[in-house]
PDB file of N, CA, C and O in Angstrom:
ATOM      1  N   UNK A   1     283.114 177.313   6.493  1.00  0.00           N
ATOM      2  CA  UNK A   1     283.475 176.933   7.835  1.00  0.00           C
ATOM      3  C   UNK A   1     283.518 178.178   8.700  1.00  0.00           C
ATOM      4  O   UNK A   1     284.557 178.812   8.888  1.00  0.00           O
ATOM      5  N   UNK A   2     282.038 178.581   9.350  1.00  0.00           N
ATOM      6  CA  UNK A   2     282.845 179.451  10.394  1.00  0.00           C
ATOM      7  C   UNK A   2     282.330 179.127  11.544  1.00  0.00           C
ATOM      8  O   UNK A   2     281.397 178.348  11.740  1.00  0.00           O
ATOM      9  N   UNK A   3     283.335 180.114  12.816  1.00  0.00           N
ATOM     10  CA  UNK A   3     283.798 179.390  14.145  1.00  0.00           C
ATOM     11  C   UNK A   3     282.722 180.141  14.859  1.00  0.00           C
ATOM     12  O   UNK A   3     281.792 180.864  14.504  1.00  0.00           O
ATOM     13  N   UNK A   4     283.262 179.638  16.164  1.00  0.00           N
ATOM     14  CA  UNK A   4     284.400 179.905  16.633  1.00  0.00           C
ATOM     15  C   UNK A   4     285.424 178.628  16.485  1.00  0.00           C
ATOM     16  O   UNK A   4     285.076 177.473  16.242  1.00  0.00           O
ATOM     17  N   UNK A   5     286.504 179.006  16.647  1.00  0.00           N
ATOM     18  CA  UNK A   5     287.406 177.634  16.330  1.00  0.00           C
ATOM     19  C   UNK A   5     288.497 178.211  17.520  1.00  0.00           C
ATOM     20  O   UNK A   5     288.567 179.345  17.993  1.00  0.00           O
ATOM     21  N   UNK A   6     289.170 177.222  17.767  1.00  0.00           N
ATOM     22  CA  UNK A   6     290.574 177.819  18.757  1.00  0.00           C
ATOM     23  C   UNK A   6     291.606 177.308  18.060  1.00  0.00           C
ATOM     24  O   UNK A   6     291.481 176.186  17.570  1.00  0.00           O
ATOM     25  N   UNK A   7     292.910 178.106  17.881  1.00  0.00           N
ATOM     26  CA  UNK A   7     294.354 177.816  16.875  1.00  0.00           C
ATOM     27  C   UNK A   7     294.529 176.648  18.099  1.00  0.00           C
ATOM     28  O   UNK A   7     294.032 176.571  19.223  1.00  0.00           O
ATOM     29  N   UNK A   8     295.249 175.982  17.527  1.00  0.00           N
ATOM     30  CA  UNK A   8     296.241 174.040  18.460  1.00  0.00           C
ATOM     31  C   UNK A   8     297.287 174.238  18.294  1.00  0.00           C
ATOM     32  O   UNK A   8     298.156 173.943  19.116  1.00  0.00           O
ATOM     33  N   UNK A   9     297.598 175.020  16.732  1.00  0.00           N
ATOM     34  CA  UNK A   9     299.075 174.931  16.455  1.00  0.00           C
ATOM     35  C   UNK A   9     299.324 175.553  15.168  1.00  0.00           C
ATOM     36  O   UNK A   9     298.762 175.206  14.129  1.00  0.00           O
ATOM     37  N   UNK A  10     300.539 176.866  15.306  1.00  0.00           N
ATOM     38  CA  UNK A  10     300.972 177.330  13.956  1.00  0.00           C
ATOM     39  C   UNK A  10     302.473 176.826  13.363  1.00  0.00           C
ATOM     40  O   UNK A  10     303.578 176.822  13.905  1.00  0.00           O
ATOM     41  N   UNK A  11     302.158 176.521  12.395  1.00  0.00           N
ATOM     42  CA  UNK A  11     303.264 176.144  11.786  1.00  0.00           C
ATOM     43  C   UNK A  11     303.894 177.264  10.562  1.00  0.00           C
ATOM     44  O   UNK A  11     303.182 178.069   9.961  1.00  0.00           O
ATOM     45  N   UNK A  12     305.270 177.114  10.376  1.00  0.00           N
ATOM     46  CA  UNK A  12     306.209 178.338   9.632  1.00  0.00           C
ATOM     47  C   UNK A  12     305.248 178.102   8.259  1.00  0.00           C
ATOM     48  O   UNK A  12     304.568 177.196   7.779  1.00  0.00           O
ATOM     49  N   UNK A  13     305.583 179.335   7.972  1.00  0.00           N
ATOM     50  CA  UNK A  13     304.921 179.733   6.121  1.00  0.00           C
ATOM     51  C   UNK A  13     303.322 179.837   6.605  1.00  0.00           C
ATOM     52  O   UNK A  13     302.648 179.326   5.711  1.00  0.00           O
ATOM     53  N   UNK A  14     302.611 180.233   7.514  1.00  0.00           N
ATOM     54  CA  UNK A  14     301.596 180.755   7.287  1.00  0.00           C
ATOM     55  C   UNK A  14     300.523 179.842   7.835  1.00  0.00           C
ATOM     56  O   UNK A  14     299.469 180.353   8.213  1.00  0.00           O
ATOM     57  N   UNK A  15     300.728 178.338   7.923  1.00  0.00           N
ATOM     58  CA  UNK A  15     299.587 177.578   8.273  1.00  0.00           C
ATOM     59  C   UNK A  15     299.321 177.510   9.898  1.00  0.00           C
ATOM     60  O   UNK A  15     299.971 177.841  10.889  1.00  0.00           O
ATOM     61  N   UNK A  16     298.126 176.953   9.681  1.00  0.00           N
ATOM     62  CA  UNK A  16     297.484 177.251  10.926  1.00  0.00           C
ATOM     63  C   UNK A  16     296.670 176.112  11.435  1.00  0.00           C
ATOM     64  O   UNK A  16     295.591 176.097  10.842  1.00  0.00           O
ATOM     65  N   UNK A  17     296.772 175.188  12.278  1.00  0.00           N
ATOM     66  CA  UNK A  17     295.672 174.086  12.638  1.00  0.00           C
ATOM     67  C   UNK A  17     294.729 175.036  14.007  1.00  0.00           C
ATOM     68  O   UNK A  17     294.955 175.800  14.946  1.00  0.00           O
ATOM     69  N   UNK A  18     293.714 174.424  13.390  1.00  0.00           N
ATOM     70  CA  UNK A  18     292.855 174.939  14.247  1.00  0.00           C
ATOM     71  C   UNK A  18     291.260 173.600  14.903  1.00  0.00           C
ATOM     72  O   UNK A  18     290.899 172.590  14.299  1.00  0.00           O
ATOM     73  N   UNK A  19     290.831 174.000  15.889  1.00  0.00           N
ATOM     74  CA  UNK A  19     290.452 173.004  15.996  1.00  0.00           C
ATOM     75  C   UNK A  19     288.834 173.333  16.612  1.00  0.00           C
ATOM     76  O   UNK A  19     288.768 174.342  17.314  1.00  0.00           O
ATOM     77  N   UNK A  20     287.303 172.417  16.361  1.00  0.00           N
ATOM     78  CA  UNK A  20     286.304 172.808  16.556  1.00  0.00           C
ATOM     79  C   UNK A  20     285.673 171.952  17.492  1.00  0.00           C
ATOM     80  O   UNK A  20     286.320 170.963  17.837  1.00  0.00           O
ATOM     81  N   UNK A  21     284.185 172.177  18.131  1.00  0.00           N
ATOM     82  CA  UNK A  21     284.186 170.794  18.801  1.00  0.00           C
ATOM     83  C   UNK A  21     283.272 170.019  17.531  1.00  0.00           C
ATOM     84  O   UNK A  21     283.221 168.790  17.581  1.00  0.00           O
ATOM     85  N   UNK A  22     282.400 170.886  16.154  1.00  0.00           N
ATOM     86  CA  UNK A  22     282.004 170.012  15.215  1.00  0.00           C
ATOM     87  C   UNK A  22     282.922 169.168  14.392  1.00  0.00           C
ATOM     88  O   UNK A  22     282.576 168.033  14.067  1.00  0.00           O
ATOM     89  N   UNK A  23     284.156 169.704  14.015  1.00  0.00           N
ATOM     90  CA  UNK A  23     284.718 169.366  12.928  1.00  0.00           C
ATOM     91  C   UNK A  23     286.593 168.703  13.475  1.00  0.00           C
ATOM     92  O   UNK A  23     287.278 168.042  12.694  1.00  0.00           O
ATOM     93  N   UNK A  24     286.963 168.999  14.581  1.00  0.00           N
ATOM     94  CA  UNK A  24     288.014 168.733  15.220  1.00  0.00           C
ATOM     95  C   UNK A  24     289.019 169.415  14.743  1.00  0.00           C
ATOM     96  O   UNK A  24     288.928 170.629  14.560  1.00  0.00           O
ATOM     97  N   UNK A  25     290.092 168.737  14.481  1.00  0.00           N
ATOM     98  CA  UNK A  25     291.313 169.813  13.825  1.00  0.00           C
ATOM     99  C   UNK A  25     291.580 169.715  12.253  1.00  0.00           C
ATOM    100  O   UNK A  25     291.437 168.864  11.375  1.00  0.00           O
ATOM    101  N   UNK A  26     291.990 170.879  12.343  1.00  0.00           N
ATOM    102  CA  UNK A  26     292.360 171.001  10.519  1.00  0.00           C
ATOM    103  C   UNK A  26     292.755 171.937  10.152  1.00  0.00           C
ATOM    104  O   UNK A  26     292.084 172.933  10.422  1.00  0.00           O
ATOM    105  N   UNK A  27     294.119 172.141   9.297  1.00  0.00           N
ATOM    106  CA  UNK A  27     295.194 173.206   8.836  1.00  0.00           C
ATOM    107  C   UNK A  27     294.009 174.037   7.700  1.00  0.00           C
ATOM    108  O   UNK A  27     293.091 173.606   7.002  1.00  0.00           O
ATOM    109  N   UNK A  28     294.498 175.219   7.909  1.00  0.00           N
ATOM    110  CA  UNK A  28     293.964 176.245   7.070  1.00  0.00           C
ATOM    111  C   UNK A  28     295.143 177.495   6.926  1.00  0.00           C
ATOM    112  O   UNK A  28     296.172 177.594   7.594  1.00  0.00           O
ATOM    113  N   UNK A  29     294.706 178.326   5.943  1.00  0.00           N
ATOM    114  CA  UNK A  29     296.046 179.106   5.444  1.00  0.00           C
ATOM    115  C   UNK A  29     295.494 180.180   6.536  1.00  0.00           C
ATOM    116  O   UNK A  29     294.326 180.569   6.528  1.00  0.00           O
ATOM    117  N   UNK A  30     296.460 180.608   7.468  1.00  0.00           N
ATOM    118  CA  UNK A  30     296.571 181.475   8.512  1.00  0.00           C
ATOM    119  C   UNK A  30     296.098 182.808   7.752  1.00  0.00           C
ATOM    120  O   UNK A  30     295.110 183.171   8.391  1.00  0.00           O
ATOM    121  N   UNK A  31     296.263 183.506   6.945  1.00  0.00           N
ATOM    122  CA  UNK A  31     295.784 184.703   5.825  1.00  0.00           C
ATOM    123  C   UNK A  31     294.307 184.448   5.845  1.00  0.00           C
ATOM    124  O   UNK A  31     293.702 185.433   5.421  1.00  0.00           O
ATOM    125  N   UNK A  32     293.319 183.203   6.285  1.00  0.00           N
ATOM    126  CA  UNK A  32     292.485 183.640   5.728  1.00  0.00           C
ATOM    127  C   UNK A  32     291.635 183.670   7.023  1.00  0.00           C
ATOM    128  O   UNK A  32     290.458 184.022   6.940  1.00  0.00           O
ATOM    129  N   UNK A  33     292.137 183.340   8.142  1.00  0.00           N
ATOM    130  CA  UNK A  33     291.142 183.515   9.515  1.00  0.00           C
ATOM    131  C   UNK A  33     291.419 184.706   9.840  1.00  0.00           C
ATOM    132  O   UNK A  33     292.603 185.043   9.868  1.00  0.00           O
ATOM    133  N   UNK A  34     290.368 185.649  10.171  1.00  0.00           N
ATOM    134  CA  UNK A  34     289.478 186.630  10.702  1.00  0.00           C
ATOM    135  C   UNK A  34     289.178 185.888  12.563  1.00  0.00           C
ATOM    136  O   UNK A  34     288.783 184.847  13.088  1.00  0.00           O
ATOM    137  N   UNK A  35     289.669 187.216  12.943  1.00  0.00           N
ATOM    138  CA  UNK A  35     289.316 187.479  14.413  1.00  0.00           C
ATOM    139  C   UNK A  35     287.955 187.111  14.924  1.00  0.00           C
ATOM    140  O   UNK A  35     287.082 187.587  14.199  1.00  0.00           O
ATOM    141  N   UNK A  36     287.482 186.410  15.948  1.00  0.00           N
ATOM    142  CA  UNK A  36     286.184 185.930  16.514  1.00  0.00           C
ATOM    143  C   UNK A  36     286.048 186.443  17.980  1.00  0.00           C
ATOM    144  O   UNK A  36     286.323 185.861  19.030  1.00  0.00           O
ATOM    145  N   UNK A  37     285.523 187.757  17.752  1.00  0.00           N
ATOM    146  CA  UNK A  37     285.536 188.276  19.464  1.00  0.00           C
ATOM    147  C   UNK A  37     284.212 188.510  19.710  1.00  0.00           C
ATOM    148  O   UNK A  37     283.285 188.968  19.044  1.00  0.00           O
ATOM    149  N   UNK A  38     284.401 187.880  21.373  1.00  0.00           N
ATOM    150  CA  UNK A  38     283.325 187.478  21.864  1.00  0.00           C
ATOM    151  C   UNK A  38     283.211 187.960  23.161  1.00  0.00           C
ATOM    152  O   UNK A  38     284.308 188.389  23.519  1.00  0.00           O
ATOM    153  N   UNK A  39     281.923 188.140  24.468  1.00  0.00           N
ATOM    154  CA  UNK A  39     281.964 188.279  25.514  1.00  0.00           C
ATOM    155  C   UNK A  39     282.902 187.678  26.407  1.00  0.00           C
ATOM    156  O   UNK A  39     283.117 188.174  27.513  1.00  0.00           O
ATOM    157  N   UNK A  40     283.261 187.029  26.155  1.00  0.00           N
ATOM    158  CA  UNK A  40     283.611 185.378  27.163  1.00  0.00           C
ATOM    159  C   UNK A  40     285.067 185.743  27.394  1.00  0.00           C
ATOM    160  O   UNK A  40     285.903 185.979  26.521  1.00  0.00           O
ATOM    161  N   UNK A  41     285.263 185.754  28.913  1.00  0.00           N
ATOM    162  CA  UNK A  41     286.779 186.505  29.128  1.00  0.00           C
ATOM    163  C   UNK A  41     287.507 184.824  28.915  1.00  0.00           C
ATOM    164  O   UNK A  41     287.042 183.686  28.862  1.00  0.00           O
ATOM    165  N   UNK A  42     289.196 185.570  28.817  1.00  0.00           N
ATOM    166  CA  UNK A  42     289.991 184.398  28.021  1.00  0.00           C
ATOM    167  C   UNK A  42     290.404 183.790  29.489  1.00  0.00           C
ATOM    168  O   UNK A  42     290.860 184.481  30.401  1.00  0.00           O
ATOM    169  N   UNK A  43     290.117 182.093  29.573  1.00  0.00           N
ATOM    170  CA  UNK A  43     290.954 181.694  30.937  1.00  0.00           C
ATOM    171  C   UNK A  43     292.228 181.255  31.099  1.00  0.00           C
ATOM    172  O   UNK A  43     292.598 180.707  30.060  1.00  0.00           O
ATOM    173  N   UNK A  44     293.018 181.252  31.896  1.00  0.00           N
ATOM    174  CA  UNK A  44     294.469 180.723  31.909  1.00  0.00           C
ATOM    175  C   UNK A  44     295.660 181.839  31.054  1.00  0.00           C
ATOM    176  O   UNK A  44     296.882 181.697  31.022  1.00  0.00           O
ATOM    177  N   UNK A  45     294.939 182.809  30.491  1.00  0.00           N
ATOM    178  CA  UNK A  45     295.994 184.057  30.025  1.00  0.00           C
ATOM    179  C   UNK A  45     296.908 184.491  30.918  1.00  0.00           C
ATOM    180  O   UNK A  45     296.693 184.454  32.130  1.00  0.00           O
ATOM    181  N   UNK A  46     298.019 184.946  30.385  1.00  0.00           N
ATOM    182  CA  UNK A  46     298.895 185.358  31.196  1.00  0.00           C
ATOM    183  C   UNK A  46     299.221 187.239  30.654  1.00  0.00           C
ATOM    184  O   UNK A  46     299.134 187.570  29.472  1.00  0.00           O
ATOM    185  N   UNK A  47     299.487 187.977  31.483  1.00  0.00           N
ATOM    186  CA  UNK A  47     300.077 189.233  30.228  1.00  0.00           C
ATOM    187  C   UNK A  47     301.458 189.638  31.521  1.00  0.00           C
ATOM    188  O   UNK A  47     301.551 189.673  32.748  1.00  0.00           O
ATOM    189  N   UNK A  48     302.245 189.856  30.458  1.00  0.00           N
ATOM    190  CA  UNK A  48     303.731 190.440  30.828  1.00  0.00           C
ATOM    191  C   UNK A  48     304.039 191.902  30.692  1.00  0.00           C
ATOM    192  O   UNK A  48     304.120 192.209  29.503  1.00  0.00           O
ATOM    193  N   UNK A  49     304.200 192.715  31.355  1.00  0.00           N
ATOM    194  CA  UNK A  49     304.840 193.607  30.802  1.00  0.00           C
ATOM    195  C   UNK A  49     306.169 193.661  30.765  1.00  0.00           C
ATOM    196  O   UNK A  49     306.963 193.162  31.563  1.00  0.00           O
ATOM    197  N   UNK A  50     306.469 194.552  29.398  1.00  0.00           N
ATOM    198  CA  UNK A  50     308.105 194.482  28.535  1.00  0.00           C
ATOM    199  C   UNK A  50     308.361 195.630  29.228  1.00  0.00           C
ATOM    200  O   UNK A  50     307.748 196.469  29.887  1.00  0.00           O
ATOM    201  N   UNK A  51     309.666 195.347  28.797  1.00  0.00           N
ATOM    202  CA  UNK A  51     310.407 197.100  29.508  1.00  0.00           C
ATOM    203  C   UNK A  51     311.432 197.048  28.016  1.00  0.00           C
ATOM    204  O   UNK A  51     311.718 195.983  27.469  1.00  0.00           O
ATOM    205  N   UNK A  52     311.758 198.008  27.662  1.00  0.00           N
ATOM    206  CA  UNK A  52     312.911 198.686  26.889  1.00  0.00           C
ATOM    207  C   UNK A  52     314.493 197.648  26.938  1.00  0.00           C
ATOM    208  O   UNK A  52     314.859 197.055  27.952  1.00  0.00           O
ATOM    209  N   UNK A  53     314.910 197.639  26.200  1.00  0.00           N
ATOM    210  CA  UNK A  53     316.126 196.607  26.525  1.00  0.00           C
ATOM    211  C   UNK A  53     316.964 197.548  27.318  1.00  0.00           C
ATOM    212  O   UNK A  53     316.582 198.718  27.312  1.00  0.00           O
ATOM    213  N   UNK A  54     318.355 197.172  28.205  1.00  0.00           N
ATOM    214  CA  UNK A  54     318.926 197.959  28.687  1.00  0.00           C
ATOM    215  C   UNK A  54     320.129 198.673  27.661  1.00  0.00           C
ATOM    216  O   UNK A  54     320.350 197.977  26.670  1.00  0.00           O
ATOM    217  N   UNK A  55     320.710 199.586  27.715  1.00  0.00           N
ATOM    218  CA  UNK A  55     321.328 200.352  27.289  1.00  0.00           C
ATOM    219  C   UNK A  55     322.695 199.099  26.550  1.00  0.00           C
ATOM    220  O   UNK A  55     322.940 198.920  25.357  1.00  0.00           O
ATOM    221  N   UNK A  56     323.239 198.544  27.542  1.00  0.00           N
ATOM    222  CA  UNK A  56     324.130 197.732  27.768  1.00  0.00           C
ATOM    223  C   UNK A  56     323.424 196.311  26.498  1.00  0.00           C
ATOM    224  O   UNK A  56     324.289 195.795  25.791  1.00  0.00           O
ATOM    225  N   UNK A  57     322.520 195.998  26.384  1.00  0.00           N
ATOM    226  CA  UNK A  57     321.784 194.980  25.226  1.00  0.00           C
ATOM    227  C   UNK A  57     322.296 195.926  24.364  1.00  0.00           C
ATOM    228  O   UNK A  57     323.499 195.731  24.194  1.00  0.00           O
ATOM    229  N   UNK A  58     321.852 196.912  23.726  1.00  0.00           N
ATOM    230  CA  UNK A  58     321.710 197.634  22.847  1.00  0.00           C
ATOM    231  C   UNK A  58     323.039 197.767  22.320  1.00  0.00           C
ATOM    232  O   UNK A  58     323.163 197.440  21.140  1.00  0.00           O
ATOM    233  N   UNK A  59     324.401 198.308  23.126  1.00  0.00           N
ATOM    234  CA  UNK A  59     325.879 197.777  22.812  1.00  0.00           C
ATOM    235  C   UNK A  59     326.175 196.834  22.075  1.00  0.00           C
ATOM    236  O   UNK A  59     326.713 196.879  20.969  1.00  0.00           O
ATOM    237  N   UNK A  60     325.790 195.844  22.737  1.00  0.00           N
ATOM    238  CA  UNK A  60     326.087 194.063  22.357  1.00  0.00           C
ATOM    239  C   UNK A  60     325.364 193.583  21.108  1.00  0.00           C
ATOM    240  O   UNK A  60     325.927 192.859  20.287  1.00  0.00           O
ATOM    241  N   UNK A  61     323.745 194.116  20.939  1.00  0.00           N
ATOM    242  CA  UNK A  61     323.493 193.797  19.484  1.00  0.00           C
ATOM    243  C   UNK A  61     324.072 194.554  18.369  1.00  0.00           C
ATOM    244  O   UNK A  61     324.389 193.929  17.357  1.00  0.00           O
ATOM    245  N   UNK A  62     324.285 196.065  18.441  1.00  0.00           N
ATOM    246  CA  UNK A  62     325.103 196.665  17.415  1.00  0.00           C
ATOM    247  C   UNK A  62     325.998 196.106  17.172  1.00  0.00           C
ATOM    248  O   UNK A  62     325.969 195.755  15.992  1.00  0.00           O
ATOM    249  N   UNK A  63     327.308 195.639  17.945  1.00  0.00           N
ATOM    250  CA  UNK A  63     328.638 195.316  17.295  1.00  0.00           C
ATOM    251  C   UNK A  63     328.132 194.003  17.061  1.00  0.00           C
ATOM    252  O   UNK A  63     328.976 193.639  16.242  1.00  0.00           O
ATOM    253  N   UNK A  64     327.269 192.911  17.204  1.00  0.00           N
ATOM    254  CA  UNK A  64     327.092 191.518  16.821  1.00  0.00           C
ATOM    255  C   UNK A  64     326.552 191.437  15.163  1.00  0.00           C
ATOM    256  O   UNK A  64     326.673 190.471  14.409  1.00  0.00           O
ATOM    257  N   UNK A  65     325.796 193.044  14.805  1.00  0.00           N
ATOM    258  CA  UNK A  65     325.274 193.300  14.055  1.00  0.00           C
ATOM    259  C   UNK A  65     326.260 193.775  12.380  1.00  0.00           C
ATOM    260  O   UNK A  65     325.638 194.115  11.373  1.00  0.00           O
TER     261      UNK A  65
END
């Protein structure tokens, strides 16, 4: 089976549904898909930038810790 395929949905412990327009959807062990990069820019992406937690987070998780 190879893709391109797009992930639909990961589920805990590793699995992975993924879905084609030949074959539709179907779980596979997340360990065994390999990256599919291509020209084709990604649509509807979003990117965030992080900042550092504040000093004051960093307090509050130690003693919770």
């Amino acid at each position: 089976w190879t893709g391109p395929y797009r992930v639909s949905k990961v589920f805990p412990y590793g699995a992975i549904e993924i879905w084609s327009e030949k074959y539709g959807n179907f779980k596979v062990n997340g360990h065994r898909l390999k990256h599919y990069i291509t020209g084709d820019p990604i649509i509807g992406a979003s990117c965030y930038k992080l900042s550092n937690p504040s000093p004051l987070f960093s307090e509050i998780h130690e003693k919770s810790s």
